[in-house]
C-alpha positions, 0 to 999 in steps of 0.5 A: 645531221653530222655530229661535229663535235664526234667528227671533231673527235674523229679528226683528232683521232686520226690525225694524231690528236694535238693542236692545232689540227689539220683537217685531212684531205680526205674530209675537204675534196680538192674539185671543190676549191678548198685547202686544208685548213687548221685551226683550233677545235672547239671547246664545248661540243658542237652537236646543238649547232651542227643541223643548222650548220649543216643547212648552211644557215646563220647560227648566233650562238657559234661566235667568232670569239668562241671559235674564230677559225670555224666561223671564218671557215663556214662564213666563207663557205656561206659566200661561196654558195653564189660561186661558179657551178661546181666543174664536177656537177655542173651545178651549184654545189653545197659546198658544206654538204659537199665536205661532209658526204663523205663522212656521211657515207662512210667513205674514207675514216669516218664512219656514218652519222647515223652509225650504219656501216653502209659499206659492209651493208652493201656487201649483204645484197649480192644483186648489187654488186653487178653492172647494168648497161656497162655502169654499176647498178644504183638500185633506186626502185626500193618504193616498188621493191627492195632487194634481198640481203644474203641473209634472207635468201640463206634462210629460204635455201635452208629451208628447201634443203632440210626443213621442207614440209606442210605444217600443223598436221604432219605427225614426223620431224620435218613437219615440226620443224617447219611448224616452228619455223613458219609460227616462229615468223609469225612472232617476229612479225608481232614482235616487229609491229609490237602487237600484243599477240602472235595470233593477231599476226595473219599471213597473206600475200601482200598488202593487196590481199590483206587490204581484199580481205579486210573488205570482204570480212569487216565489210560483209559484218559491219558496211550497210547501205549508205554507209560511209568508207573514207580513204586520202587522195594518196592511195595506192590502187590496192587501198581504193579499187578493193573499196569502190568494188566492197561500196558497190556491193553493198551500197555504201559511199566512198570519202576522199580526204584531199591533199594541198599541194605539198601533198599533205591531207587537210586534217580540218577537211577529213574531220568534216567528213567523218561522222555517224555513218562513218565506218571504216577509215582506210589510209596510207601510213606513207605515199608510194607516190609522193612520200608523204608520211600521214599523221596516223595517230592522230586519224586514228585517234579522230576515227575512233571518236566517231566509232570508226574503225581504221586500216592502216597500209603500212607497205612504203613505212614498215621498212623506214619508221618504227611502227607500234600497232598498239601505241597507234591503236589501228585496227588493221595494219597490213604490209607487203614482205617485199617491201623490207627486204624479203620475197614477193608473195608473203606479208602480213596482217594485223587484226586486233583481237577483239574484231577477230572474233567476230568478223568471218572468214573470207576463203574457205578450205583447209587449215581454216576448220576444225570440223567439216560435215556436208551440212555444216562446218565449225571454223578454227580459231584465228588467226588459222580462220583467215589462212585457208590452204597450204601457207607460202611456208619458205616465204614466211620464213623470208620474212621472218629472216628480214625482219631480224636483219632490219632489227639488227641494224636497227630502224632508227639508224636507218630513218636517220641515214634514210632522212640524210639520203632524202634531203641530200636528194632534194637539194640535188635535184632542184638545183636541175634546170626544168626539174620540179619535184611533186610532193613536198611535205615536210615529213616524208620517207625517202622518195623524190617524185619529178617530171622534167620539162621538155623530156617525157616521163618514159624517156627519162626513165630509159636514159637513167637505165642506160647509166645504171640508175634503176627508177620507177617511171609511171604512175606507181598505181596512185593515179588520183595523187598525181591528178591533183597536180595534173599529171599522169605519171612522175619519175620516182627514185626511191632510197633504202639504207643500202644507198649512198650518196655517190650513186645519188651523184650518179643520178644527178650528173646524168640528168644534168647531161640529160 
């Protein structure tokens, strides 16, 4: 959304203040067809109005006698939604959307509506400053993997080069030192999930290890025989295979909460399907397929009430929304590091205390005991009891340096920003002849999941490669999701705060030639 009574400021500002004021050229692109116009600024602030000016849509309360030449200027932008298809797209353009990017995306004076400095972000992630195929890399693969700030790698490199040690069990100043580093991201994780102790904090590999280890740990203790586990038909293959293989063995059956056609869950059909013998709900905080972001808090809620316990895979929200473990009250929460911005091979595990306790350990093998005979072996206290064997040291340290740098910008700036980039997306991409998005639900990060007719997944997948624009094409391990609207695989760009809205224009003069 653009603040316009800011952005008003800012005109003024910039141009010298005074009345009556002139809109700089480089707020009103000339291939758009619009002079500079002038007019007087409003007298009262504008930010109540401006979501819905933005959406190009009717506003009573923004009158002609309270602000003549604004009104004028949008009325006619309204008419001129049905003109000729913008020479610079080749599609109908939003002339009004069009106006603001730039401002929006921090180009020229302005600064984001978001308050993010994407420019100077940008200059943080040396891989993408590099050209692929002879065009500027738009790295729009993020829901698959996110790049690395310079930050993040400095922290790993500091690492290797004066801190490199096993933990715990040394007895010199290296040892220490990388104790302090690993446990210290361990507090920045609880501190990023805001849980209520470091200790309910269990590194992993990633999500698919985490989730692995839920089900052989909660499933050994608690799942019996015609037990019940419930997952959503958005899961990704990490949140369903570790469950059918934990069913099979025990005996249990598996629940699949079904989706409409938007690509929400049917809330009335999953509380039909929780009941007595319900004992774990295993559900996605946000599709990796179709974005769809899940009303967590309130399946959680609807869980609890039938004495279920509920995982949450965090993988595709961690990055984008706030999340509070103890506000959810989930009991596990899992997620991948390279998700957010730091390596492949770490994540993290949230595991409230009171099932730590009681649930055992799944490996067995050093950094887990406190003694060991050939006859039996006392356990260590969690979360070690989860973590057998040397730890991803450096790694964790990664992560700990990437949860500081998305703190430092801050994740409500970056949902705001995000949200821009999504629905600038959207409007793009369905004014592309032959183009239809799958999954459309209102609430959504940032991920547009399209097949194009006449062109094959694959092929348009290799035609974005060769102009740069680096996106998933296949069935991003959801197959059960994209079988709901008949399809084996979907193109899927993805968006992080790192993206702008020119590389998105990129992407759409492409598939227009295309």
């Amino acid at each position: 959304m653009i603040d316009l009574s800011a952005f008003w400021e800012r005109i003024q500002t910039e141009t010298g203040g005074g009345s009556p004021v002139s809109i700089p050229q480089s707020a009103v692109p000339q291939e758009f067809g619009f002079p500079t116009l002038s007019f007087e600024p409003p007298v009262a602030p504008l930010r109540e109005h401006s979501d819905r000016l933005v959406q190009g849509q009717t506003y009573p309360d923004v009158t002609a006698r309270q602000y003549p030449d604004l009104h004028a200027f949008v009325e006619n932008i309204q008419h001129n939604r049905s003109a000729e298809p913008s020479s610079l797209f080749g599609f109908p353009a939003d002339p009004l959307s069009a106006i603001f990017k730039k401002v929006a995306s921090n180009q020229g004076p302005f600064s984001s509506p978001a308050g993010l400095n994407v420019s100077r972000i940008r200059n943080d992630f040396p891989i993408l400053h590099q050209s692929v195929h002879g065009k500027p890399l738009v790295w729009f693969d993020n829901a698959a993997t996110t790049q690395k700030p310079r930050q993040v790698i400095e922290a790993i490199s500091a690492f290797y080069e004066r801190d490199n040690s096993n933990i715990h069990r040394g007895a010199h100043a290296l040892a220490a030192r990388a104790t302090d580093a690993y446990e210290g991201a361990r507090e920045k994780v609880q501190r990023y999930l805001n849980a209520g102790n470091a200790s309910e904090i269990v590194f992993v590999r990633g999500t698919t290890e985490g989730i692995n280890l839920v089900a052989n740990t909660y499933g050994k203790q608690y799942i019996q025989a015609g037990d019940e586990i419930i997952l959503s038909e958005l899961e990704h293959h990490a949140n369903i295979v570790p469950w059918q293989m934990m069913a099979k063995e025990r005996g249990a059956i598996l629940r699949v909460i079904p989706i409409n056609d938007q690509g929400d869950v049917l809330l009335d059909n999953y509380a039909k399907l929780l009941g007595p013998r319900t004992k774990i709900v295993a559900i996605t905080h946000a599709s990796n397929g179709l974005g769809t972001i899940l009303p967590i808090k309130t399946m959680i809620d609807m869980a609890h009430r039938v004495g279920a316990h509920v995982l949450v895979d965090g993988a595709q929200s961690v990055a984008h929304i706030p999340v509070d473990v103890q506000a959810l009250d989930c009991d596990f929460f899992v997620f991948s590091g390279h998700k957010i911005f730091a390596p492949t091979g770490i994540g993290a595990l949230f595991i409230k205390k009171s099932l730590q306790d009681i649930l055992p350990p799944w490996q067995g093998g050093g950094s887990m005991i406190k003694d060991v005979t050939f006859e039996s072996t006392t356990y260590s206290d969690p979360p070690a009891k989860f973590e057998a064997g040397t730890p991803n040291i450096a790694d964790a340290v990664g992560l700990g340096a990437a949860l500081d740098y998305v703190r430092s910008i801050g994740l409500p700036a970056i949902a705001t920003y995000e949200k821009q980039l999504l629905d600038y997306a959207t409007e793009g991409l369905l004014h592309i002849n032959g183009l239809t998005i799958i999954g459309t639900a209102a609430e959504k990060v940032g991920v547009t999941s399209f097949i194009l007719k006449h062109k094959t997944v694959p092929e348009v997948g290799r035609y974005l490669d060769q102009h740069g624009i680096a996106v998933r094409a296949g069935h991003h391990c959801a197959q059960p999701s994209l079988r709901h609207f008949g399809l084996e695989a979907t193109v899927r760009p993805s968006y992080s705060f790192y993206n702008t809205f020119e590389e998105i224009d990129s992407m759409l003069v492409a598939l227009k030639n295309l």
